[in-house]
VOGU-3710 file (C-alpha; in Angstrom, 3 decimals, decimal comma):
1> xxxxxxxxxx> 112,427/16,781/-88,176  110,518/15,436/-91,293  109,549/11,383/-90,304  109,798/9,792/-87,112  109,924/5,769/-87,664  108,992/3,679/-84,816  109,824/0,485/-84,582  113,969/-0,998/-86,244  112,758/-4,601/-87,913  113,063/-4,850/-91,262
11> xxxxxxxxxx> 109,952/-3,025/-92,024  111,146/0,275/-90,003  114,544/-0,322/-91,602  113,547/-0,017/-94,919  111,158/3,574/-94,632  114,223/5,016/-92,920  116,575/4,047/-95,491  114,488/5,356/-98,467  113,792/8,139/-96,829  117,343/9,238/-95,756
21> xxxxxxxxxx> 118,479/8,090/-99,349  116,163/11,107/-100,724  117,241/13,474/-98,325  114,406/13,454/-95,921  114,974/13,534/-92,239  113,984/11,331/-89,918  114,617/9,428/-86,709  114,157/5,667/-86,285  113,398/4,586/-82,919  113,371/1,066/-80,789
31> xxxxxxxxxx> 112,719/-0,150/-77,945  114,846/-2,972/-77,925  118,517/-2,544/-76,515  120,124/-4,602/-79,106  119,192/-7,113/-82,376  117,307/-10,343/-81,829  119,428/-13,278/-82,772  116,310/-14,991/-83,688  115,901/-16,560/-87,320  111,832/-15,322/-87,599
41> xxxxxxxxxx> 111,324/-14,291/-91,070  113,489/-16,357/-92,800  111,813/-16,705/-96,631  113,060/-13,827/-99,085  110,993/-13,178/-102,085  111,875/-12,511/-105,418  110,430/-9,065/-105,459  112,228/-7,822/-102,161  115,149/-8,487/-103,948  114,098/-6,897/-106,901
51> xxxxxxxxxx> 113,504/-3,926/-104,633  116,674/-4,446/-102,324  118,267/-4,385/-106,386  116,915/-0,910/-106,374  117,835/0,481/-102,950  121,161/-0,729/-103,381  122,047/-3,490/-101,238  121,049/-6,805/-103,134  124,619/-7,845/-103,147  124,947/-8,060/-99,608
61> xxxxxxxxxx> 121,805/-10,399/-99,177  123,103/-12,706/-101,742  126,681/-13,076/-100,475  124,435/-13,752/-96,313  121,169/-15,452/-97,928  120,568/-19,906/-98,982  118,742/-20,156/-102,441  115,256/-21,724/-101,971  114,979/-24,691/-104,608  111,936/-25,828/-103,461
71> xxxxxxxxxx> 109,710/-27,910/-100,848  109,815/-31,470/-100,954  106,310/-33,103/-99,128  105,223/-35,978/-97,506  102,002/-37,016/-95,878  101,635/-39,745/-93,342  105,178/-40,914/-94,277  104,696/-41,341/-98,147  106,578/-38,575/-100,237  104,013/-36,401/-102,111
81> xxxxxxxxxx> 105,144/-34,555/-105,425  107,930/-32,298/-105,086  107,497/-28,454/-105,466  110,263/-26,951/-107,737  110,771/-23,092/-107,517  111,351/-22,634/-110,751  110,486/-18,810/-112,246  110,461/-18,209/-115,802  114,008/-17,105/-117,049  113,482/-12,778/-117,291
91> xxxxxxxxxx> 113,040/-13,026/-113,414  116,550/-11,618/-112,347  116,159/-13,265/-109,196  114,799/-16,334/-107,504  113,443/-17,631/-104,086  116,185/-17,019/-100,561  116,375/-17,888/-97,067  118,196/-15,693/-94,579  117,437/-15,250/-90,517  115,992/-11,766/-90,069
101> xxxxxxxxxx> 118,836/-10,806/-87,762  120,771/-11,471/-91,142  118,491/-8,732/-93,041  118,050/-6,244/-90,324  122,106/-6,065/-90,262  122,459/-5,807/-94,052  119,508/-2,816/-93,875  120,948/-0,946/-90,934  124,519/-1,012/-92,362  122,820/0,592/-95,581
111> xxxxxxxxxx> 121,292/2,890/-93,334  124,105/4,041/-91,323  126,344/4,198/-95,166  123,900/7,025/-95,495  124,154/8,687/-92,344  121,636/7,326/-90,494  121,265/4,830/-87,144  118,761/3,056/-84,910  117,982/5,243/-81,636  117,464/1,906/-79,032
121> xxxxxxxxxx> 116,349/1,418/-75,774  113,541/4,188/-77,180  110,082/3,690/-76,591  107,122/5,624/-77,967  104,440/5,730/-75,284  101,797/8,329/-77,016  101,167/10,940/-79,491  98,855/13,659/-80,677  99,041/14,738/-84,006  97,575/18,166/-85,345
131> xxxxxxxxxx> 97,324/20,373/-89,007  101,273/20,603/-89,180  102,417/17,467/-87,392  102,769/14,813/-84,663  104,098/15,498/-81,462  105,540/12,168/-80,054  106,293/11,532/-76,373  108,910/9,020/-76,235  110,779/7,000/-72,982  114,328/6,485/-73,703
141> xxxxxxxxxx> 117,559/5,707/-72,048  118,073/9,545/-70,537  114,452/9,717/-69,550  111,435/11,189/-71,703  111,852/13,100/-74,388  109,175/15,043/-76,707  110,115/15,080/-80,291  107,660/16,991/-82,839  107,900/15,552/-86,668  106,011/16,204/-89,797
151> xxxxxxxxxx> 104,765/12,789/-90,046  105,071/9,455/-87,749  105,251/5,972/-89,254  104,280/2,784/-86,885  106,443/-0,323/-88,213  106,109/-1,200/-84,352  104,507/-4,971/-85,247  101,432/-6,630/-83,975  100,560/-5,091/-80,631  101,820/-1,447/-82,563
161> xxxxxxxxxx> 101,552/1,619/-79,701  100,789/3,796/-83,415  97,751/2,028/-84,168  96,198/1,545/-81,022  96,950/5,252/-80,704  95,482/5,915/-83,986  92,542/3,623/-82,998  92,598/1,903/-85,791  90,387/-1,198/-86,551  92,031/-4,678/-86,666
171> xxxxxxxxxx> 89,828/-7,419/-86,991  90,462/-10,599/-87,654  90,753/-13,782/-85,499  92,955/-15,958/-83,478  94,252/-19,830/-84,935  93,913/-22,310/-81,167  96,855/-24,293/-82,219  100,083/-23,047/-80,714  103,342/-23,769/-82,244  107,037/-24,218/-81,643
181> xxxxxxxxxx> 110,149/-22,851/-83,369  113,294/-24,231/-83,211  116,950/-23,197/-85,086  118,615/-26,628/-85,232  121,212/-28,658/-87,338  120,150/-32,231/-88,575  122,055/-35,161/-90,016  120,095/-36,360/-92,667  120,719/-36,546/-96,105  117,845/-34,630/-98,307
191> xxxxxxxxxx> 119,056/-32,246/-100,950  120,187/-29,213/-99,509  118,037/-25,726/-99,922  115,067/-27,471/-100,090  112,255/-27,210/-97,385  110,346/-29,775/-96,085  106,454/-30,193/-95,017  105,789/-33,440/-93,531  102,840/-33,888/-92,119  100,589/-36,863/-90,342
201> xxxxxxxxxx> 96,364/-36,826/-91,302  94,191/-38,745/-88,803  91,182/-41,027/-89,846  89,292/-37,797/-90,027  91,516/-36,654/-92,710  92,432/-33,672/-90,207  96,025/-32,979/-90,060  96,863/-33,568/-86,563  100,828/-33,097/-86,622  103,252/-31,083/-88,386
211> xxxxxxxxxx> 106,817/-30,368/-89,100  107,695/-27,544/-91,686  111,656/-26,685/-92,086  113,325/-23,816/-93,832  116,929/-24,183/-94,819  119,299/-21,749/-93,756  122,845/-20,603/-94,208  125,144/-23,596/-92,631  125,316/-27,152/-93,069  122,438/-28,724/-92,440
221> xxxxxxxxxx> 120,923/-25,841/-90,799  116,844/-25,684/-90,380  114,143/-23,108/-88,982  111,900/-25,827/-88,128  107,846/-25,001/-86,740  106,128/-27,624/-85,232  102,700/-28,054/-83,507  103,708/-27,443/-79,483  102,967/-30,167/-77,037  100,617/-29,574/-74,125
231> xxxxxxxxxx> 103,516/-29,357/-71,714  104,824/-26,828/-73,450  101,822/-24,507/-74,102  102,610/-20,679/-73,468  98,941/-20,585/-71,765  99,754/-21,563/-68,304  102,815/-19,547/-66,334  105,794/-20,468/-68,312  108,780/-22,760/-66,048  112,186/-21,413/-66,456
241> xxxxxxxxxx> 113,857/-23,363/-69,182  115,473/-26,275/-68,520  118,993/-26,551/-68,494  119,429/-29,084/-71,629  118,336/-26,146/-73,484  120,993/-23,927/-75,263  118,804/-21,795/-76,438  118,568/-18,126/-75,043  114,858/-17,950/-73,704  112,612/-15,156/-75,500
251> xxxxxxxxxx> 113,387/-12,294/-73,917  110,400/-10,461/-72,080  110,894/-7,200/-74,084  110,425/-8,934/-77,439  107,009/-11,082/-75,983  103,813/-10,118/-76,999  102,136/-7,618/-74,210  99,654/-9,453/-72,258  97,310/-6,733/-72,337  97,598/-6,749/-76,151
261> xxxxxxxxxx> 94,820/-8,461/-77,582  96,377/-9,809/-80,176  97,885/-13,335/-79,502  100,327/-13,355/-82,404  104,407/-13,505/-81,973  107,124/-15,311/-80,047  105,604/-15,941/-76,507  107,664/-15,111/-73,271  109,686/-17,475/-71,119  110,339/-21,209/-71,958
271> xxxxxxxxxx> 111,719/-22,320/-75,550  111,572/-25,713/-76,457  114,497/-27,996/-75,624  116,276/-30,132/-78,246  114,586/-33,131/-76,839  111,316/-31,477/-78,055  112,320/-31,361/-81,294  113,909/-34,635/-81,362  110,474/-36,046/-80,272  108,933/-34,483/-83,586
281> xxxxxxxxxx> 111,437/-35,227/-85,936  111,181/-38,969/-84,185  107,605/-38,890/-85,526  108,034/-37,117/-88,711  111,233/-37,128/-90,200  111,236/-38,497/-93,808  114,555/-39,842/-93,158  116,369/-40,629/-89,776  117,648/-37,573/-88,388  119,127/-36,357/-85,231
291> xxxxxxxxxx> 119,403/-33,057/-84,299  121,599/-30,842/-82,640  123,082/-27,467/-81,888  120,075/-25,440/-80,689  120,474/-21,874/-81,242  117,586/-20,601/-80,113  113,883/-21,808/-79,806  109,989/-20,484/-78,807  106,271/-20,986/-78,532  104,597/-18,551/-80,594
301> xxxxxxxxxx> 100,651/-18,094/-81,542  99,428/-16,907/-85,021  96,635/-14,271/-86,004  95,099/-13,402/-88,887  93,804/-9,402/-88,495  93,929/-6,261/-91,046  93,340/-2,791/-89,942  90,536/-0,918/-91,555  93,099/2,031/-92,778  96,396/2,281/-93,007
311> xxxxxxxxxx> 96,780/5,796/-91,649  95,078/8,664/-90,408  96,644/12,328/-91,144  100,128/12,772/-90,571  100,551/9,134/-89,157  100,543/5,844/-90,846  101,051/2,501/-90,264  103,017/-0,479/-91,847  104,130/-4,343/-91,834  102,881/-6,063/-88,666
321> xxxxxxxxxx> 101,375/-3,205/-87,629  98,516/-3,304/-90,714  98,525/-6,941/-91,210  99,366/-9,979/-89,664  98,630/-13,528/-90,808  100,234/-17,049/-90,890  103,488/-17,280/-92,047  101,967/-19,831/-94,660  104,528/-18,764/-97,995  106,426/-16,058/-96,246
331> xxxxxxxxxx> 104,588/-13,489/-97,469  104,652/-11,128/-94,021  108,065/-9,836/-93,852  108,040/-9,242/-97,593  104,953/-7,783/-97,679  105,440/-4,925/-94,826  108,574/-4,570/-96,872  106,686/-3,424/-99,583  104,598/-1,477/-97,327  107,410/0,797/-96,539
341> xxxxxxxxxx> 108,931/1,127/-100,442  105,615/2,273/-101,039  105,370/4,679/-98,531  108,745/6,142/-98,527  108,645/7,787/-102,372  105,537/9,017/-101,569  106,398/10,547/-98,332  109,635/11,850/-99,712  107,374/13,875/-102,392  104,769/15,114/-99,874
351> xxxxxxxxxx> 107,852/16,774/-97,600  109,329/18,160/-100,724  106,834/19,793/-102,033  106,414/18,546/-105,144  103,209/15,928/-104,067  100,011/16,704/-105,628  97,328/17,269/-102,589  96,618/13,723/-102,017  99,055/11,551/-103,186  99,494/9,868/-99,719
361> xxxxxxxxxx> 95,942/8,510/-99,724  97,229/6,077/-102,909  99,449/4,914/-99,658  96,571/3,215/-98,490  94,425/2,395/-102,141  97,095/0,485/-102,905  98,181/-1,194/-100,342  95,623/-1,806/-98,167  94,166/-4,606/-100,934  97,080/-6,028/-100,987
371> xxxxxxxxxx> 97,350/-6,496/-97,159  93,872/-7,849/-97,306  94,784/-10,333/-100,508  97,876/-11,287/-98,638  95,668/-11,910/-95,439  92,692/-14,118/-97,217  94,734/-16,373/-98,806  97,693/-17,118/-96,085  94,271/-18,176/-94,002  93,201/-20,020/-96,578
381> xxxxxxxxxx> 96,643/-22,002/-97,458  97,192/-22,954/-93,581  93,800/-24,347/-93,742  94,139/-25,970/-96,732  97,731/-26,161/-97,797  99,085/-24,599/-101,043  98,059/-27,342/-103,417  94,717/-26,304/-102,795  94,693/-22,909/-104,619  92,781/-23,136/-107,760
391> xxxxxxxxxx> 95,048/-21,106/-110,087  97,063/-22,700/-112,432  100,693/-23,633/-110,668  102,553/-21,017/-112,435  100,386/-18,299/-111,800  100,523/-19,537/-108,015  104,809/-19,360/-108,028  104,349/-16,256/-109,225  102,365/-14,689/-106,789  103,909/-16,343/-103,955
401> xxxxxxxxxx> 106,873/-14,900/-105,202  104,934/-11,565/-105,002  105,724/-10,666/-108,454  102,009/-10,353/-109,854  101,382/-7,556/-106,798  99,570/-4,659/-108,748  97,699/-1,107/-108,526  95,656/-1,194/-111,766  93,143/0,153/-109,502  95,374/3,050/-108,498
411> xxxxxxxxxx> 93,918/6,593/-108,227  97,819/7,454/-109,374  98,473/5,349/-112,324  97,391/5,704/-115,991  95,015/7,536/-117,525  93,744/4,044/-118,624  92,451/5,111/-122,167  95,850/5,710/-123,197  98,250/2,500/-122,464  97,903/1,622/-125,908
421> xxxxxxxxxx> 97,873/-2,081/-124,249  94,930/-3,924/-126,036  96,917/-3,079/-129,438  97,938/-6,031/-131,243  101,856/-6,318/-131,182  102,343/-10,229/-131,421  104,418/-10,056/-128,363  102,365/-10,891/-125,997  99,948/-9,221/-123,393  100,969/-5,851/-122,751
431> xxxxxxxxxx> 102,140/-5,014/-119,263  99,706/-2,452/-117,881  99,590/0,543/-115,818  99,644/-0,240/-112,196  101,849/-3,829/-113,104  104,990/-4,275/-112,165  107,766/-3,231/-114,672  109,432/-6,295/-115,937  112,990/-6,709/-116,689  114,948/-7,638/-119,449
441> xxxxxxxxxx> 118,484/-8,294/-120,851  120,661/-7,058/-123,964  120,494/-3,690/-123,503  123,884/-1,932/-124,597  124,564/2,083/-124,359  126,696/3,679/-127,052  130,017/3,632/-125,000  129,532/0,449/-122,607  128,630/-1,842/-125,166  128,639/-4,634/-123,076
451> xxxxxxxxxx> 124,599/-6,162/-122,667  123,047/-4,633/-119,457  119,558/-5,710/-117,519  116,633/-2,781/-117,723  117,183/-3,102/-113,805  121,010/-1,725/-114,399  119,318/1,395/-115,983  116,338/1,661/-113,152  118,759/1,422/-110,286  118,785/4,035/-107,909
461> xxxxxxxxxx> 116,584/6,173/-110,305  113,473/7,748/-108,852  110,786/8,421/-112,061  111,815/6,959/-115,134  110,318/7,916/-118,932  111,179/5,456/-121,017  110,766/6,281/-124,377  110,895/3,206/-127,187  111,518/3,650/-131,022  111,605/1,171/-133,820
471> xxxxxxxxxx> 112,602/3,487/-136,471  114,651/6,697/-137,106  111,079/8,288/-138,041  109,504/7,327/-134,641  111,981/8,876/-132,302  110,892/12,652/-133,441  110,047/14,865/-130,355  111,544/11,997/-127,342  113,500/15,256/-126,825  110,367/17,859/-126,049
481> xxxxxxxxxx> 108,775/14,902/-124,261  111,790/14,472/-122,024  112,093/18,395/-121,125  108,416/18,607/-120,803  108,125/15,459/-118,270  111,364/17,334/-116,163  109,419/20,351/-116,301  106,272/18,513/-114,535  108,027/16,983/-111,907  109,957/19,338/-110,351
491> xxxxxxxxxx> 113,173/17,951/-112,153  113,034/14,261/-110,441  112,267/12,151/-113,282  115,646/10,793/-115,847  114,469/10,135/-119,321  115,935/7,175/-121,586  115,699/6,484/-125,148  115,469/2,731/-126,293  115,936/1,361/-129,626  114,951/-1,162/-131,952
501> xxxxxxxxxx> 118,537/-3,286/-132,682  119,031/-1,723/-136,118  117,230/1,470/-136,056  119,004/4,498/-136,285  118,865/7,271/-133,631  116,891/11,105/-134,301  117,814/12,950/-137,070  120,220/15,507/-135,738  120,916/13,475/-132,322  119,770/13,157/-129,400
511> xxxxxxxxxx> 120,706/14,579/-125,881  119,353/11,863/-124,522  120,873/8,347/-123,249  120,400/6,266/-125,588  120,502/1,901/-125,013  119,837/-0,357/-127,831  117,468/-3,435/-127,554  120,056/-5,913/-129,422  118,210/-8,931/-128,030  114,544/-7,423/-128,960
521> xxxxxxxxxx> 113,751/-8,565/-125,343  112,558/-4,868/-124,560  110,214/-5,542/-127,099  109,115/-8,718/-126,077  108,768/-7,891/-122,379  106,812/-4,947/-122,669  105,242/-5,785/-125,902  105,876/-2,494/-127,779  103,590/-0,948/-130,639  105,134/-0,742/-134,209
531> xxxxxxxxxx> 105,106/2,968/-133,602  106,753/4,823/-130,670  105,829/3,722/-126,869  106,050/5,862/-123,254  106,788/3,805/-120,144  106,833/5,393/-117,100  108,155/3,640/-114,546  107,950/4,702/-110,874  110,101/4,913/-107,881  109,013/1,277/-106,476
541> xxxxxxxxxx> 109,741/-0,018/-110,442  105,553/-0,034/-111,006  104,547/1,252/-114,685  102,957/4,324/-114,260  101,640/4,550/-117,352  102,090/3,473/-120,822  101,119/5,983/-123,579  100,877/4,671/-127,432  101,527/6,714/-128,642  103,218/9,566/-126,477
551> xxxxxxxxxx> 101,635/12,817/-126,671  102,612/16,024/-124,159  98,902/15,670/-123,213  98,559/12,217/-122,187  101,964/12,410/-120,288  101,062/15,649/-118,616  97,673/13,907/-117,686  99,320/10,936/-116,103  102,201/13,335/-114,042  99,748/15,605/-113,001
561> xxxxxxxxxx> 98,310/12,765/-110,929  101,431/11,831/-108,724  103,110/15,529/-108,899  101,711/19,136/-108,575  101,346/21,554/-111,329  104,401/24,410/-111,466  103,719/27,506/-110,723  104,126/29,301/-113,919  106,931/31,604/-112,292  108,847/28,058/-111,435
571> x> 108,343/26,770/-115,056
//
């Protein structure tokens, strides 16, 4: 077996899926008998679905998922500005809400359409790993079994069995206050699919309650967090719950161990009753409001910790398991998501063969910052609240939405000193190596004429070239550079011609597909040279490089960074 994937939440999910969509092998284990109905992670960013666009299954979370308009804010009872989500218009897709149960279905039906399934009531209790692989001991429902992989990936959450096997660093701290969570209905009348932050300061200026509720699919329908009253505080042996309560009580397999550590998670035992919440929104509601039909509530603790690597060998770690932080923005589900996009291309190329020595290490280059950005200023907003950021409020949309997430710093991206990006095009700055790609509209192919997004083209792809011409003239050789970059990588990169609206194709043809940029927003977007420009654009939909203009030598130079040289026999 190539991968064995511990750990079925959406973070586990989503390595197993890419993986089995590129052929690798690989079992995905859990430990729990059956899905949480819990609403967790609720907050969808624009770039998972950008990514869920690529893997294939974005329709499915849009027909399940609640658009997120924005969060409307009030402090000590007086309405604050409101906070519009509003993305500029070449974003293909905006802000969502949907209960995590919601997008661990919609992954694991992907996964099984592609032959794969969750192995539950599977535990992994230890491993050893050596030169040529990881042999895993696991407890499952027929008793123990030892299963020997290639490589093992923990996406087993906060108190991960992987990285305390690994023993991996992962420091951080604990925040005292322990909250409540509560999936409710309420009656009152503010505009639907926005969220709402209402909170009360004392003379201090210390915020000393809160109420924060996420919309989700239903009428009326809220994840609400609130700050837990003493009576209800996980610290002291919890009382069963109480039978006003229709909530189903956390179940002990999904509580955080007690010999953990790490107090972060949904807490064991006794939920919050619907009077609890009442209580709150009694305090806090910005309108009168009643509540009612409790699906399921908790008391769960927050952390803030980062491990010092995100692997070690043949075993790696992602999501919860790296990093975990406050929920401030919804940036932890999406984030491990990420994790696992990253991971899975990379994997994929290792076990085939095609990996130059090393590429896994980028795993951890480029993610681990991002784990560690992601970390610092989560901390930072639930100290301070959002408002407080100093960027600029666009910038700040933007990288909540987890669009400006980069690798410019990337051991696997460039050369730098030939992206051709400091060139003056009048279209704006140039998207750089390591940036994500950016998408655009008005592209139409010589047979579909009808306008397609870049995305359309990306879709599914693996390694992209994308090779731009404004002119007849500057099209000469896309051909050689196409066969060459095939050559390189093992035959797992497509190549694409794109044209100026109005310029004529090569002399003589081409055999490649060809789109037309009728809207110029190719252009514009990726603010193209007057001469010809090389994109390419990698499995996860980062530019890998950007070459101005192309030359066999500077796009050797950049492949020969992610893929290993043929053998001349194989060329």
């Amino acid at each position: 077996m190539d991968v064995l994937v511990v750990g079925a939440g959406p973070v586990g999910l989503t390595a197993a899926v890419e993986l089995r969509r590129r052929g690798i092998g690989c079992r995905l284990v859990e430990r729990l008998p059956q899905r949480l109905p819990f609403a967790k992670a609720v907050g969808v960013q624009p770039r998972t679905l950008e990514i869920w666009d690529r893997m294939g299954l974005v329709r499915a979370a849009l027909d399940a998922a609640v658009p997120m308009r924005g969060q409307l804010r009030y402090v000590n009872g007086t309405e604050q500005p409101r906070t519009d989500l509003a993305l500029p218009p070449e974003v293909p897709y905006g802000f969502a809400a949907l209960p995590q149960y919601e997008t661990e279905r919609i992954l694991e039906e992907h996964l099984i359409r592609l032959g794969g399934r969750i192995e539950r009531r599977s535990e992994l209790v230890s491993f050893t790993q050596d030169d040529d692989g990881v042999t895993s001991r696991l407890v499952t429902a027929a008793g123990e079994e030892e299963v020997r992989s290639r490589y093992l990936i923990g996406c087993d959450g906060a108190h991960s069995t992987v990285r305390k096997g690994l023993g991996l660093g992962f420091r951080g701290g604990a925040f005292p206050e322990e909250y409540m969570l509560a999936d409710v209905e309420v009656d009152w009348d503010l505009p639907p699919g926005y969220g709402v932050r209402a909170l009360h300061r004392g003379e201090d200026g210390r915020v000393d309650d809160l109420l924060v509720c996420i919309p989700l699919p239903g009428r009326g329908r809220y994840r609400m967090s609130m700050l837990v009253p003493p009576e209800l505080s996980a610290a002291p042996a919890a009382p069963a719950a109480p039978a006003e309560s229709a909530a189903p009580a956390v179940p002990a397999e999904s509580a955080a161990p007690a010999a953990s550590g790490v107090a972060h998670g949904l807490e064991g035992g006794r939920g919050p009753a619907l009077s609890d919440v009442q209580t709150v929104l009694d305090r806090l509601s910005p309108r009168p409001a009643t509540a009612s039909a409790l699906r399921w509530s908790s008391v769960f603790r927050i952390s803030h910790r980062l491990v010092d690597r995100y692997g070690d060998g043949r075993v790696l770690v992602a999501g919860d398991a790296a990093h975990i932080h406050p929920p401030t923005g919804a940036q932890g589900m999406n984030t491990g998501i990420q994790d696992a996009y990253n991971l899975a291309w990379k994997l994929a190329l290792a076990i085939g063969g095609t990996a130059r020595p090393g590429l896994l290490a980028s795993y951890d280059a480029e993610r681990r910052p991002v784990g560690e950005e992601v970390v610092g200023r989560t901390v930072r907003h639930a100290a301070e609240g959002v408002q407080a950021d100093p960027e600029d409020p666009a910038t700040l949309l933007l990288r909540e939405a987890q669009l400006l997430v980069g690798y410019r710093d990337s051991p696997i991206v460039g050369p730098p000193d030939a992206d051709g990006a400091d060139g003056d095009s009048g279209a704006g700055p140039a998207p750089r190596p390591g940036d994500r790609a950016p998408d655009c509209t008005g592209l139409t192919g010589e047979i579909a004429t009808y306008p397609q997004r870049l995305y359309d083209v990306l879709r599914g792809g693996e390694h992209v070239l994308l090779l731009y011409g404004a002119d007849r003239e500057s099209t000469g050789g896309f051909d050689e550079l196409a066969s060459l970059a095939s050559e390189l990588t093992g035959h797992q990169l497509t190549s694409y011609v794109i044209l100026a609206d109005g310029a004529r194709p090569p002399a003589g043809g081409t055999r490649l597909p060809v789109y037309r940029d009728t809207r110029g927003e190719f252009a514009r977007a990726y603010a193209t040279q007057a001469g010809p420009t090389a994109f390419v654009v990698r499995p996860d939909g980062y530019l890998g490089t950007r070459l101005y203009p192309p030359t066999a030598e500077g796009l050797a130079a950049h492949l020969a960074r992610v893929f290993r040289t043929p053998r001349p026999e194989a060329r």
